[in-house]
KOLNU-245871 format. One record per residue: residue number from 1; x, y negated, z of N, C-alpha, C, O in turn. Coordinates in steps of 0.2 Angstrom, whole numbers, plus 5000, padded with zeros to 4 digits. Example, Ala and Ser with C-alpha at 12.3 -4.5 7.8 and 13.67 -1.06 7.14 Angstrom:
<pts>
resi	nc1	nc2	nc3	cac1	cac2	cac3	cc1	cc2	cc3	oc1	oc2	oc3
1	5066	5028	5039	5062	5022	5039	5066	5016	5039	5071	5017	5042
2	5064	5011	5035	5068	5005	5036	5064	5000	5039	5067	4994	5040
</pts>
This chain:
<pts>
resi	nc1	nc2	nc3	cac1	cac2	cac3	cc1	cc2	cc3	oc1	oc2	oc3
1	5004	5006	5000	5000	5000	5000	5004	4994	5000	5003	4989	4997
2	5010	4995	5004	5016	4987	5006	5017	4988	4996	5015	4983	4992
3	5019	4993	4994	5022	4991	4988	5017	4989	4982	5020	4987	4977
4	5008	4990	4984	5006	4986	4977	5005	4980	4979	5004	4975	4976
5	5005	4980	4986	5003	4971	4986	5011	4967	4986	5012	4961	4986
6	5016	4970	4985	5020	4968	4982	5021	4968	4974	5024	4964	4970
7	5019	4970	4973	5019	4971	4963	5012	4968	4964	5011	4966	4958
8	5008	4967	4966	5003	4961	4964	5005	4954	4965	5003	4950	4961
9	5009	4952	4970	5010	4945	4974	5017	4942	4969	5018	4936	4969
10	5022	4947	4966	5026	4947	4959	5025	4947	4953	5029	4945	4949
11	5019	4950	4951	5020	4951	4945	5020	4945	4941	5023	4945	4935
12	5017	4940	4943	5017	4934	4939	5024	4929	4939	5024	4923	4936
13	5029	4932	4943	5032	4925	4944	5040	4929	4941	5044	4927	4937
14	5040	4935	4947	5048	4939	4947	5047	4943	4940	5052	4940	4938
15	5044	4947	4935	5045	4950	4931	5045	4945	4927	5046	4948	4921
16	5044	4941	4925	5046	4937	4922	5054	4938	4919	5055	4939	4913
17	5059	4937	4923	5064	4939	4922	5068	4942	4919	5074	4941	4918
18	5064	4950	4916	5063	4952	4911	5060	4950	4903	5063	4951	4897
19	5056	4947	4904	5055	4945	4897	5057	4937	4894	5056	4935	4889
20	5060	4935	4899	5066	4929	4899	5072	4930	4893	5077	4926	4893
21	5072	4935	4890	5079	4935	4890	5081	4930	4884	5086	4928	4882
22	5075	4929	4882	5073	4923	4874	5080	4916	4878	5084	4914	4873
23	5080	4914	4884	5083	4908	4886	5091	4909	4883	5095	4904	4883
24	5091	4914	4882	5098	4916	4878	5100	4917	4872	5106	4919	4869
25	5093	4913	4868	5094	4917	4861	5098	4911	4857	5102	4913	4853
26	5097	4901	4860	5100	4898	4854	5105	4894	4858	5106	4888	4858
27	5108	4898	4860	5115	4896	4863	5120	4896	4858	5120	4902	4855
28	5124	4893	4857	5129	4893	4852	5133	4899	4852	5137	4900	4856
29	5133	4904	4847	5137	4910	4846	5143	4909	4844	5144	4906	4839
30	5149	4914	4848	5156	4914	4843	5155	4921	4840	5160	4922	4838
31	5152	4926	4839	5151	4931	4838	5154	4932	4829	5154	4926	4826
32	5155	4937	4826	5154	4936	4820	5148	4940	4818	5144	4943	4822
33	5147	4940	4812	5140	4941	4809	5139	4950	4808	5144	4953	4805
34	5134	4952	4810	5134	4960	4810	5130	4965	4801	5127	4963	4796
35	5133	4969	4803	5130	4974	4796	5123	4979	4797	5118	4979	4801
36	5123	4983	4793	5117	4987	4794	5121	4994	4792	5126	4994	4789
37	5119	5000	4794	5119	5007	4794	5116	5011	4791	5112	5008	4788
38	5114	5018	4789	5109	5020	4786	5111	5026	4792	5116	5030	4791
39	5105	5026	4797	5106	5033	4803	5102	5037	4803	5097	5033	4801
40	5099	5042	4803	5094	5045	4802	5087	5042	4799	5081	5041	4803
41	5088	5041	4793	5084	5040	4789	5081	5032	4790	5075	5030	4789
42	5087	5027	4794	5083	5022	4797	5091	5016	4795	5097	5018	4795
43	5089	5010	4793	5095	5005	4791	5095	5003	4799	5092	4999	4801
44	5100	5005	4802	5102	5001	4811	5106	4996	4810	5110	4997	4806
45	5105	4990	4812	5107	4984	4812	5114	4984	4819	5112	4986	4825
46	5118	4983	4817	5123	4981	4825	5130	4978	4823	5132	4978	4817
47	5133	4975	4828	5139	4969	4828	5144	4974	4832	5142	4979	4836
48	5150	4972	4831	5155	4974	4833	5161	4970	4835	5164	4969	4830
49	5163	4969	4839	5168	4964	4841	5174	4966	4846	5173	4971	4849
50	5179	4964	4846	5184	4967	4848	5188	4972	4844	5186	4974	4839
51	5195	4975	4847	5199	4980	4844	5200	4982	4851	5206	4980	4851
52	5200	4984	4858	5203	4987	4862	5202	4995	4861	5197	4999	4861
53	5206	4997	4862	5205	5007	4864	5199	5007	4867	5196	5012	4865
54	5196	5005	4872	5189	5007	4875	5184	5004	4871	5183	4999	4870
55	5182	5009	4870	5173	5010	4867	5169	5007	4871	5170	5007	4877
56	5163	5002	4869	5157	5002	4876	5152	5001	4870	5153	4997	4865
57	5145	5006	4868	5142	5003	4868	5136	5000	4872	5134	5002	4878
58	5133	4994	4867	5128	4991	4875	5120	4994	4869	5118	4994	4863
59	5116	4995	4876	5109	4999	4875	5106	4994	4876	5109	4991	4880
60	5100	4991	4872	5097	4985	4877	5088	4988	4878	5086	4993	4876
61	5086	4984	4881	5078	4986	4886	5073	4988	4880	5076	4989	4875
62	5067	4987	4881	5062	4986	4876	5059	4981	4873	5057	4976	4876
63	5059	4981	4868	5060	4974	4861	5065	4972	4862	5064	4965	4863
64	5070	4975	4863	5078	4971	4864	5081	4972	4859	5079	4976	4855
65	5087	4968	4857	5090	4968	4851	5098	4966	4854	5099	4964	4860
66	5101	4966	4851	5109	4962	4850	5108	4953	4853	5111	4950	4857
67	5102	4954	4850	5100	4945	4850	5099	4942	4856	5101	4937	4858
68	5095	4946	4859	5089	4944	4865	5094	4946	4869	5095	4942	4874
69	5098	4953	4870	5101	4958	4879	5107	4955	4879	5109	4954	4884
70	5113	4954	4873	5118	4955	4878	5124	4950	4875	5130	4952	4873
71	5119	4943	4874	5125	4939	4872	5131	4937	4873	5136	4936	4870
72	5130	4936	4882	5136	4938	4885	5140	4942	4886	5146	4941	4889
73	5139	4949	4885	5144	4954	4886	5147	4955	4878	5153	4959	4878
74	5145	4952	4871	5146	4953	4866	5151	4947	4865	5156	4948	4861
75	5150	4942	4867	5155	4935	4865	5159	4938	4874	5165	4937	4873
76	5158	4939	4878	5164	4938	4884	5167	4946	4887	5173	4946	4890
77	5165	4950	4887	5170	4955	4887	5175	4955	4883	5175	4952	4878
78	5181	4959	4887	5187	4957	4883	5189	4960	4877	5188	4966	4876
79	5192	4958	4874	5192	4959	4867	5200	4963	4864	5201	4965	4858
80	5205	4963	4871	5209	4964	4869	5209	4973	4870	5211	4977	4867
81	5205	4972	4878	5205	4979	4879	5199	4983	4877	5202	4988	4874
82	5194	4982	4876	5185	4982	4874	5184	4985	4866	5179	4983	4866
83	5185	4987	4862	5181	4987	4856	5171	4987	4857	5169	4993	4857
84	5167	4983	4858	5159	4982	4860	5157	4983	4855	5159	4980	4851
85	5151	4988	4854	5147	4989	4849	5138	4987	4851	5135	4989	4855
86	5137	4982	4847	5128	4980	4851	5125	4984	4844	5128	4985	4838
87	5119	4984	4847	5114	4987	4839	5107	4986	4842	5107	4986	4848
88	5102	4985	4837	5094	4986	4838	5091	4992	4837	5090	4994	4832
89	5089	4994	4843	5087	5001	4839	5081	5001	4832	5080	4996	4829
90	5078	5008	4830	5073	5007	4826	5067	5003	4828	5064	5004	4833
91	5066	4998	4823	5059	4995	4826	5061	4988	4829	5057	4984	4828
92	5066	4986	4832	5069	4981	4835	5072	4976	4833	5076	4976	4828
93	5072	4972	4836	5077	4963	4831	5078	4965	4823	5072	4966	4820
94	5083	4966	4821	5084	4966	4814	5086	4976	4812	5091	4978	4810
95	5083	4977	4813	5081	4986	4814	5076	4986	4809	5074	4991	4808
96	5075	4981	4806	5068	4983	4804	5067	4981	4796	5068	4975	4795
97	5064	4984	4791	5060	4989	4794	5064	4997	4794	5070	4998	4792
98	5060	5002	4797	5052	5002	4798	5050	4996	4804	5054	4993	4808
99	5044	4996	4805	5041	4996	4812	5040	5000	4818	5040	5006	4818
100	5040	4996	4825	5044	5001	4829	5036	5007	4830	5030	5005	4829
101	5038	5013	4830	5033	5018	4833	5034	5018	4840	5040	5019	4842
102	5030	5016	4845	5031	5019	4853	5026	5026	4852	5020	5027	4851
103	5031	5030	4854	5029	5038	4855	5033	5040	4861	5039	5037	4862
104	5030	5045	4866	5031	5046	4873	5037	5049	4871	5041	5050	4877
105	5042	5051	4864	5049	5054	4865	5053	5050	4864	5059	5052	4863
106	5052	5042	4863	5055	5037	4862	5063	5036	4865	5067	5032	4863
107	5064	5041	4871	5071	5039	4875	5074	5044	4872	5079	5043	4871
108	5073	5050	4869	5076	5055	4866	5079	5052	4859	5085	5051	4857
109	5072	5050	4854	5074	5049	4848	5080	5041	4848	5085	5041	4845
110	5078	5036	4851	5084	5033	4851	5090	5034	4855	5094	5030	4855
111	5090	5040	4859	5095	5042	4861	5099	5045	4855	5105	5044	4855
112	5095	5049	4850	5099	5053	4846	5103	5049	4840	5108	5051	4837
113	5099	5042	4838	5099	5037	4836	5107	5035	4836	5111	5035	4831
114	5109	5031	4845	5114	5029	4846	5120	5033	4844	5125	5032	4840
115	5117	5039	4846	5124	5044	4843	5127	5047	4836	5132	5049	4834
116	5121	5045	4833	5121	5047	4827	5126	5040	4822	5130	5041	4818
117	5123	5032	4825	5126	5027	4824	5134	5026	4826	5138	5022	4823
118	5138	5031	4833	5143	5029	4835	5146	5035	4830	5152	5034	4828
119	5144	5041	4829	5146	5044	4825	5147	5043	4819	5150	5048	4816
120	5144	5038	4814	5144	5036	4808	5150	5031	4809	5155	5032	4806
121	5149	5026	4814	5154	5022	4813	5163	5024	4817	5167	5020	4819
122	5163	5031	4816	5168	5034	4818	5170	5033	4824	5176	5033	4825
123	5166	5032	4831	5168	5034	4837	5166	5042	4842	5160	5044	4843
124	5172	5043	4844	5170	5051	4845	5169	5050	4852	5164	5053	4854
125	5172	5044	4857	5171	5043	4861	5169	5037	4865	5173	5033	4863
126	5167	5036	4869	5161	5029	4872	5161	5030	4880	5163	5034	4884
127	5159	5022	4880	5155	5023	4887	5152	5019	4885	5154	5016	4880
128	5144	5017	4890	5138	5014	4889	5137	5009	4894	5139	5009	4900
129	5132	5005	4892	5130	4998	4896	5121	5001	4893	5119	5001	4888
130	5118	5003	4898	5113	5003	4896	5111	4999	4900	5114	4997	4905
131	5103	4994	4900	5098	4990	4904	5091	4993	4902	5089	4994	4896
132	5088	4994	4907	5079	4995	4906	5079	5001	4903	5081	5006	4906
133	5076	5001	4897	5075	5006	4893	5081	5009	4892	5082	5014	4894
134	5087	5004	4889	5091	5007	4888	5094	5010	4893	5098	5014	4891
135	5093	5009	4899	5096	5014	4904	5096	5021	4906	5099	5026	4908
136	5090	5019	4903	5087	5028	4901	5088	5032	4897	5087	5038	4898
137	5090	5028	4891	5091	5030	4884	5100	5031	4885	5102	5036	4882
138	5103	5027	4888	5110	5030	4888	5111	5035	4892	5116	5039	4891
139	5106	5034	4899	5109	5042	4903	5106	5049	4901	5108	5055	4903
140	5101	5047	4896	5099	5056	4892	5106	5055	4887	5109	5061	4886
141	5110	5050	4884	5115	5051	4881	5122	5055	4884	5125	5059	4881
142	5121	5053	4890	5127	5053	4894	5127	5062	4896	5132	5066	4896
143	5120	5064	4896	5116	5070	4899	5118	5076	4889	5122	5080	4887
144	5115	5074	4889	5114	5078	4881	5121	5077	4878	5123	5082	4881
145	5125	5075	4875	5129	5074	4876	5135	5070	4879	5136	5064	4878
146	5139	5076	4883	5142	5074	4891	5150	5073	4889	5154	5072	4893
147	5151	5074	4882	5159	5077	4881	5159	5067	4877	5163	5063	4879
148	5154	5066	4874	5156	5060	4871	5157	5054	4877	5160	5049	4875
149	5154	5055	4881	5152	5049	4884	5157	5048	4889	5157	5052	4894
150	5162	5042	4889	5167	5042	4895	5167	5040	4902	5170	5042	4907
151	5162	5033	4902	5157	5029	4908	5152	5029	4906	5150	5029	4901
152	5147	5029	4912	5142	5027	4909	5138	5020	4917	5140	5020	4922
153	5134	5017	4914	5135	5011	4918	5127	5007	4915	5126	5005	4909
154	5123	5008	4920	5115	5009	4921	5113	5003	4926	5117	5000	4930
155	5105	5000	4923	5103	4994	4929	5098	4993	4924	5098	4991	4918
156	5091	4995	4931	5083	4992	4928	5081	4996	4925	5077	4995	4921
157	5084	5004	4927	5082	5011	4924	5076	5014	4927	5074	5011	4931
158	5074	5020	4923	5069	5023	4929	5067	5029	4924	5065	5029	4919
159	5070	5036	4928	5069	5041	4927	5061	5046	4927	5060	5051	4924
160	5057	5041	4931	5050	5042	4930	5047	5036	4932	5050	5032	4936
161	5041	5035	4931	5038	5028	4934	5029	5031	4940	5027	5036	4942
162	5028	5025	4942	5022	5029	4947	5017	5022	4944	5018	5017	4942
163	5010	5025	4947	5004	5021	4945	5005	5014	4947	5004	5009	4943
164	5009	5012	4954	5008	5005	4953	5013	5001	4947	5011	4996	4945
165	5018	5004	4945	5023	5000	4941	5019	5001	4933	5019	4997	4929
166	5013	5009	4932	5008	5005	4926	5005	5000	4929	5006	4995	4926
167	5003	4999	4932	4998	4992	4932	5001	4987	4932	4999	4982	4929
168	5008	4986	4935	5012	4979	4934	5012	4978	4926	5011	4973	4923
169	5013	4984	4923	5015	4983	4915	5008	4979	4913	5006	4974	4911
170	5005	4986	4914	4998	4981	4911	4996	4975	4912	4991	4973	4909
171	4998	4971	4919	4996	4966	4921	4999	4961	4916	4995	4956	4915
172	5004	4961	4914	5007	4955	4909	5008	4958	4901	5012	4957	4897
173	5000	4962	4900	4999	4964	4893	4997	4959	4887	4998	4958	4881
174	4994	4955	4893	4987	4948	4888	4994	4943	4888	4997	4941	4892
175	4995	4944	4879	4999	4936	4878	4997	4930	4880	5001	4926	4881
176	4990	4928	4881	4988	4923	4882	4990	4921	4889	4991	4915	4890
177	4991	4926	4893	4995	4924	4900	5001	4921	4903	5003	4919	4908
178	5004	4922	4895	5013	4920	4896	5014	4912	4894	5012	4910	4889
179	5019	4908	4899	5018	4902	4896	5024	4904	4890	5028	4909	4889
180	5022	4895	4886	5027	4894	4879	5033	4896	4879	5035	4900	4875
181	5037	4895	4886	5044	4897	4888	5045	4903	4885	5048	4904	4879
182	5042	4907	4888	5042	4915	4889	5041	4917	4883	5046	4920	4881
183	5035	4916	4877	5030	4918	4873	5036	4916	4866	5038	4920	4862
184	5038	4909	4867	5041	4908	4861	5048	4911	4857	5048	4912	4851
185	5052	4912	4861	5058	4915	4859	5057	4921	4857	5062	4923	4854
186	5052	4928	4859	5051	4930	4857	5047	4932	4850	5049	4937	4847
187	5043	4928	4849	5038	4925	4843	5043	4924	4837	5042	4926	4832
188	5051	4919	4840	5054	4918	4836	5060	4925	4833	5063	4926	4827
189	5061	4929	4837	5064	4935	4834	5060	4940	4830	5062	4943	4826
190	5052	4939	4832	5047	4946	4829	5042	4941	4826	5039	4944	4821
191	5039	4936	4827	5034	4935	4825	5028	4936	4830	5028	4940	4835
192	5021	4930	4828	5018	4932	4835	5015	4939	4834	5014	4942	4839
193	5013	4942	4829	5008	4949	4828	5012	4953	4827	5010	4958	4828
194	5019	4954	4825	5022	4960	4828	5023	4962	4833	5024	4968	4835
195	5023	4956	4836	5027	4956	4844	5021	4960	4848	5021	4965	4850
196	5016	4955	4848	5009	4956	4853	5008	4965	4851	5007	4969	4856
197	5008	4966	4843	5005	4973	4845	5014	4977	4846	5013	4983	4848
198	5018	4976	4845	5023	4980	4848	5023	4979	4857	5026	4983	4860
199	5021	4974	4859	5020	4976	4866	5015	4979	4867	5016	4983	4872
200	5008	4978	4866	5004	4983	4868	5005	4988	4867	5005	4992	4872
201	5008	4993	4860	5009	4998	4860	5014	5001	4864	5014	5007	4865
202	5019	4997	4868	5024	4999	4872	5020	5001	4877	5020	5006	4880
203	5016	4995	4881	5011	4996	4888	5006	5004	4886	5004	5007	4891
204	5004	5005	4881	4998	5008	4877	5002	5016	4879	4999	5021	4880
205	5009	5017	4878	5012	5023	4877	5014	5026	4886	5014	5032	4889
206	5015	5021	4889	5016	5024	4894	5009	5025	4898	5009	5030	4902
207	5002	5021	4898	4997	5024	4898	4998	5031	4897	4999	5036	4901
208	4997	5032	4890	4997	5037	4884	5000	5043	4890	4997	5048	4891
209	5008	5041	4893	5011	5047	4896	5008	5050	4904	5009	5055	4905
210	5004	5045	4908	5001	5046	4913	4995	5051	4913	4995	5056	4917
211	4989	5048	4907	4986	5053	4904	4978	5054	4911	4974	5057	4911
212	4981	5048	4916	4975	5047	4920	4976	5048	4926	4972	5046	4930
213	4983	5053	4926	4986	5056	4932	4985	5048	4939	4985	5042	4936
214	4985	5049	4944	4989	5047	4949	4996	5047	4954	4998	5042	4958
215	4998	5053	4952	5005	5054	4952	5011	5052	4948	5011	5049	4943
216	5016	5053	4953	5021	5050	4948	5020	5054	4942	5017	5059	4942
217	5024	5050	4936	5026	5054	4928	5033	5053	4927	5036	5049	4929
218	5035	5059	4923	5042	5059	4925	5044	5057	4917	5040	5057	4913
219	5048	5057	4916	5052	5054	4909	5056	5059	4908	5054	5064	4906
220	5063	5058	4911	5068	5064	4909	5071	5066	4917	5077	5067	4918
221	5069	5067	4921	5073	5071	4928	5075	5076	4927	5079	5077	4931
222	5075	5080	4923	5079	5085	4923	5085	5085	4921	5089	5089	4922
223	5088	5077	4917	5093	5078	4913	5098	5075	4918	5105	5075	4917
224	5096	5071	4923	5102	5068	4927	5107	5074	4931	5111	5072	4935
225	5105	5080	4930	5109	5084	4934	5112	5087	4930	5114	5092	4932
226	5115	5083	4923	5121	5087	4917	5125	5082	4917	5131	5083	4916
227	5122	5074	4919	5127	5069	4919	5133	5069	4921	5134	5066	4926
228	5139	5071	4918	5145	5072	4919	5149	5066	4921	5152	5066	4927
229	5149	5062	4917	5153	5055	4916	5151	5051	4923	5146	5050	4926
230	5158	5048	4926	5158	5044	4931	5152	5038	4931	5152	5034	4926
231	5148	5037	4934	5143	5031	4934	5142	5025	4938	5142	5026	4944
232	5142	5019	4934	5140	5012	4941	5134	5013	4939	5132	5015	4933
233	5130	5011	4945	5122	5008	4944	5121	5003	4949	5123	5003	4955
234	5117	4998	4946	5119	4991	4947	5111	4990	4949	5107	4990	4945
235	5110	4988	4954	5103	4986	4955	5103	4980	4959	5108	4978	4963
236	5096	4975	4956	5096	4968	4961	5088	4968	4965	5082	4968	4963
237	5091	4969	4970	5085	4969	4976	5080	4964	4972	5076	4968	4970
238	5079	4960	4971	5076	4956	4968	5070	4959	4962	5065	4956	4959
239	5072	4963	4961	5070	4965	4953	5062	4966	4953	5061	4970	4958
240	5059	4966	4952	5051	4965	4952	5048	4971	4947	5043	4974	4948
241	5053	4972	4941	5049	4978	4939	5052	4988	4941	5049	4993	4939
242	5057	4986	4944	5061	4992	4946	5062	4991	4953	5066	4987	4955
243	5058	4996	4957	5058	4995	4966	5065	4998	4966	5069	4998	4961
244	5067	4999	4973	5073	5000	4973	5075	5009	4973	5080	5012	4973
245	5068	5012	4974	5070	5021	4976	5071	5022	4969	5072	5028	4968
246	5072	5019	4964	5074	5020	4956	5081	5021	4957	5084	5027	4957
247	5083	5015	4959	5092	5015	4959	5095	5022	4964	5100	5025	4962
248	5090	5024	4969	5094	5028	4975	5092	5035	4971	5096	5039	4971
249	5087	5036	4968	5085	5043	4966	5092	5043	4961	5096	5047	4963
250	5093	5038	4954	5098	5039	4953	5105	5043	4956	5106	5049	4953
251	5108	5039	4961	5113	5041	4965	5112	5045	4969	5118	5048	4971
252	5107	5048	4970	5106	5054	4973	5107	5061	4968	5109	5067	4970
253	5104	5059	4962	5104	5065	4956	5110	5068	4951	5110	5073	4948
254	5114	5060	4951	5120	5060	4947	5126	5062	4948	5129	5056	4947
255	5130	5065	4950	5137	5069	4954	5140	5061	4953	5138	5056	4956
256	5144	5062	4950	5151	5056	4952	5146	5048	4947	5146	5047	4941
257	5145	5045	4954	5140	5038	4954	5140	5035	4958	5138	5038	4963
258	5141	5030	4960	5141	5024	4963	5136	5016	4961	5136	5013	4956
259	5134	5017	4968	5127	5014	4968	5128	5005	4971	5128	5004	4977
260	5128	4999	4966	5130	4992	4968	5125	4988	4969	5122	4985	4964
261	5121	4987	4976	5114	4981	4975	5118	4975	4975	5123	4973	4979
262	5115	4972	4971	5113	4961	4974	5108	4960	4976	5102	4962	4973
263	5110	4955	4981	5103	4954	4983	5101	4950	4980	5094	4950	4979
264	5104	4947	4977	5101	4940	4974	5099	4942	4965	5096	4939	4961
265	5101	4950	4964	5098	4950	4957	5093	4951	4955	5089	4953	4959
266	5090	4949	4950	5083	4952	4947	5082	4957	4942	5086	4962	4944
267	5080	4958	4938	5078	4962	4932	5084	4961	4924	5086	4964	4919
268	5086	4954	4927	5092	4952	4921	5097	4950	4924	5099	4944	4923
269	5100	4954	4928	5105	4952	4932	5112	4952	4927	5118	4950	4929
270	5112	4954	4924	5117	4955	4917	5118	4947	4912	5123	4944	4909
271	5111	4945	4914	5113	4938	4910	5112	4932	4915	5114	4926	4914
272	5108	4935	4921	5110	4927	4927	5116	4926	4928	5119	4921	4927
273	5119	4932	4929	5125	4929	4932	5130	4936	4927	5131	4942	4929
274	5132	4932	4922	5135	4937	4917	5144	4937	4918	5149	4940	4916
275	5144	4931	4924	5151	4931	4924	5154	4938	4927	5159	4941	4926
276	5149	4937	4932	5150	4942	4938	5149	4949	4937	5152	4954	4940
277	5144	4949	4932	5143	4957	4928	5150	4962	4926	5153	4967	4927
278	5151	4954	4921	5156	4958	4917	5161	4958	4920	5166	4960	4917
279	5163	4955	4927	5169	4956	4931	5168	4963	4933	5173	4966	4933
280	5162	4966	4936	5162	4972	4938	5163	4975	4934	5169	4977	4934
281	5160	4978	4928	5160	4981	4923	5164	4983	4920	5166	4989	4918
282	5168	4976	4919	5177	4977	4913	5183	4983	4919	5188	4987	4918
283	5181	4980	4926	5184	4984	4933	5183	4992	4933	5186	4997	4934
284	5177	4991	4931	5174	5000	4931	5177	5004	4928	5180	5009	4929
285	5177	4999	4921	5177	5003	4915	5186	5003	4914	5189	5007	4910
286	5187	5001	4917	5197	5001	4917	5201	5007	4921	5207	5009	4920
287	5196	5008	4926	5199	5010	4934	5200	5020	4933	5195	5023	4931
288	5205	5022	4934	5204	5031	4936	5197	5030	4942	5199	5027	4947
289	5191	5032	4942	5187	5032	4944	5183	5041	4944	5177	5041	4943
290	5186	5044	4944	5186	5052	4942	5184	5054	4951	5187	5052	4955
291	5178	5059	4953	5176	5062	4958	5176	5054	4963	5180	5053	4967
292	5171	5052	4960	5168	5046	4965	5164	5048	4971	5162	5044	4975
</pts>
């Protein structure tokens, strides 16, 4: 009960932070300009920057792209050590077309997606920055294939969701709810009637996965217990659309992992304080971190 009158007394203000990520899109970019792929029968849009020996690609959330997740990790991770790879999945930012399908196997199929794209662009081995969805989509990567993946490094994940986190989704379905701020920048990467029905079909499929249950629904729990790869998971007490037993189930499911809250973060703790991320991050991803 504490937890939905928490997810009702939030959903209008703290998730927001989530679909904020627009305040990042027309900030002046040093990036250079990205290509397209042809991956399982689908043209994937992604940029690549750096020459370092480490692989990272970055996974981004739902209706996420290159564009909207991770402008700061693609212009300021480092570049001497880093090789960075960003992409949109199918359906997403410049992904398109086709148009995105939300279907309940969507964390698999863009899982197979990712690898099928690092394996065209000649990388045999990675580690991941995944956010939101993609946190889920890089730890079945990490899980299914264990031999590719070198870190892996999760935040705003969720291996299963429960009734009150549908209802937060559904509470912020009616576009007409969202101010200009919020509503715009994403309007400007999709358009308003792609956008409107690609997020309803997003809220529509995890409906779709519950099926009317009151119980939790689970997504992938079985595969966190193949996860080989050392892992950070990054959680900000703050975060309004992922309670915090998300992060701890995590660490509790995944062998060698380590569990970092802020307090102060929220749902896009990655781009408040991007300074601070990618100091952790670049630290991880560098350190013998073996039987954590």
């Amino acid at each position: 009960m504490l937890f939905k009158q928490f997810l009702q007394s939030t959903a209008k203000t703290q998730c927001w932070s989530f679909l904020n990520r627009g305040l990042y899109i027309n900030k002046k970019s040093t990036r250079t300009m990205g290509s397209k792929v042809m991956v399982n029968g689908v043209n994937l849009y992604y940029e690549k920057v750096g020459t370092g020996e480490h692989v990272v690609l970055l996974v981004p959330g739902a209706l996420g792209s290159t564009k909207t997740d991770f402008k700061p990790q693609l212009e300021n991770l480092n570049r001497d050590k880093f090789t960075v790879i960003g992409w949109d999945p199918r359906g997403y930012g410049q992904s398109r077309p086709p148009n995105r399908e939300c279907k309940p196997d969507f964390i698999f199929r863009d899982a197979e997606d990712a690898v099928s794209l690092m394996e065209n662009l000649g990388f045999e081995t990675y580690s991941l920055l995944g956010w939101s969805d993609g946190a889920n989509i890089s730890a079945v990567m990490a899980a299914r294939w264990s031999e590719r993946v070198r870190k892996l490094v999760i935040w705003g994940g969720n291996s299963y969701f429960t009734q009150q986190e549908l209802e937060l989704y559904q509470s912020i379905r009616d576009l007409s709810t969202w101010s200009k701020s919020m509503l715009n920048p994403m309007v400007e990467v999709y358009g308003k009637e792609y956008f409107e029905k690609t997020w309803h079909a997003w809220i529509d499929m995890f409906t779709e996965m519950a099926g009317g249950r009151k119980e939790d629904t689970n997504l992938y729990n079985e595969e966190l217990c193949k996860i080989k790869a050392d892992t950070l998971i990054i959680h900000g007490q703050k975060d309004a659309l992922v309670p915090d037993f998300h992060p701890k189930h995590f660490a509790k499911n995944i062998q060698n992992s380590r569990l970092v809250v802020w307090e102060d973060g929220k749902h896009n703790l990655h781009l408040r304080f991007a300074d601070r991320f990618n100091e952790l991050v670049q630290s991880f991803l560098l350190e013998n971190t073996s039987n954590l």
